[in-house]
C-alpha positions as a printed NumPy array, in Angstrom:
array([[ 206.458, -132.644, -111.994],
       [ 205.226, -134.202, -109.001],
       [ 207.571, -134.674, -105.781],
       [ 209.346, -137.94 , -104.974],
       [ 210.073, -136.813, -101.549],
       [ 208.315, -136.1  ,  -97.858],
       [ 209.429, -134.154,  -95.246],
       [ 209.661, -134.937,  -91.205],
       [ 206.431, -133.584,  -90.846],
       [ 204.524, -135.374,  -93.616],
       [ 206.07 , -138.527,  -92.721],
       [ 205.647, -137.978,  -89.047],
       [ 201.649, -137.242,  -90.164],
       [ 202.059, -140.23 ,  -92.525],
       [ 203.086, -142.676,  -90.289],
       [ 200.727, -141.567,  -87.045],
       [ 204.14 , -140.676,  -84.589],
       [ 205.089, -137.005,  -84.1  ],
       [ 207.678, -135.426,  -85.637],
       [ 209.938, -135.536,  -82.461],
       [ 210.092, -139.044,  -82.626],
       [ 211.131, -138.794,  -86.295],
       [ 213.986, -136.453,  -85.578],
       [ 214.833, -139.151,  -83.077],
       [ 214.704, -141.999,  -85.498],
       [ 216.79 , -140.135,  -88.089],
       [ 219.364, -138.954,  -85.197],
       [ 219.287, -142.98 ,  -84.574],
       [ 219.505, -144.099,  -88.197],
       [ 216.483, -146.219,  -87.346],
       [ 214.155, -144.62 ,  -90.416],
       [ 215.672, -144.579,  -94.063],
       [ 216.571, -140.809,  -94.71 ],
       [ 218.329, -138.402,  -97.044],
       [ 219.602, -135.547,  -95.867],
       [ 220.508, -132.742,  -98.052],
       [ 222.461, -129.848,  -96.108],
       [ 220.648, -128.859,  -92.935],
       [ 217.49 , -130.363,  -94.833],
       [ 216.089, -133.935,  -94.014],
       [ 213.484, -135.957,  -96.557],
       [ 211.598, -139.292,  -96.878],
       [ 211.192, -141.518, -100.03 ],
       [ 207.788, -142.32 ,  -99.416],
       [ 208.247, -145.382, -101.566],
       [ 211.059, -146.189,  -99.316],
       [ 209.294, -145.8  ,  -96.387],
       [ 206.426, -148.123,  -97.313],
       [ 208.734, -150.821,  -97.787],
       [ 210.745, -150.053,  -94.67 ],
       [ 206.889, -150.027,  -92.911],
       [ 206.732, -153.328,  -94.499],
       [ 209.787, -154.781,  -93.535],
       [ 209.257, -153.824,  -89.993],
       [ 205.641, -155.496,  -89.734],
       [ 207.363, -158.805,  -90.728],
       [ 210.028, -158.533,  -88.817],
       [ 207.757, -158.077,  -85.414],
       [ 205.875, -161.558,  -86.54 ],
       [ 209.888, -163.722,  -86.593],
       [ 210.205, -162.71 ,  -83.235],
       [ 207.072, -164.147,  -81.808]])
């Protein structure tokens, strides 16, 4: 069974911002997360399409 989910750190490494700036994302509600307990994950499917969202949304405000 393979994993549906990514944790701070892969999605920090994923994304090319440290994990730090993750943590403050997710204290922010600025990234899509889950969090389970004391225990924070990624949809990486979710992610791509939030990635995607926020590349067109820079372009309608130039």
């Amino acid at each position: 069974m393979q994993r549906k989910t990514m944790t701070a750190q892969e999605i920090a490494n994923y994304i090319g911002v440290s994990t730090d700036t993750i943590y403050t994302m997710v204290k922010q509600k600025q990234i899509p997360h889950v969090r389970i307990r004391r225990r924070i994950f990624f949809s990486k499917e979710t992610i791509d399409k939030w990635m995607k969202d926020q590349e067109e949304n820079s372009y309608e405000a130039i």
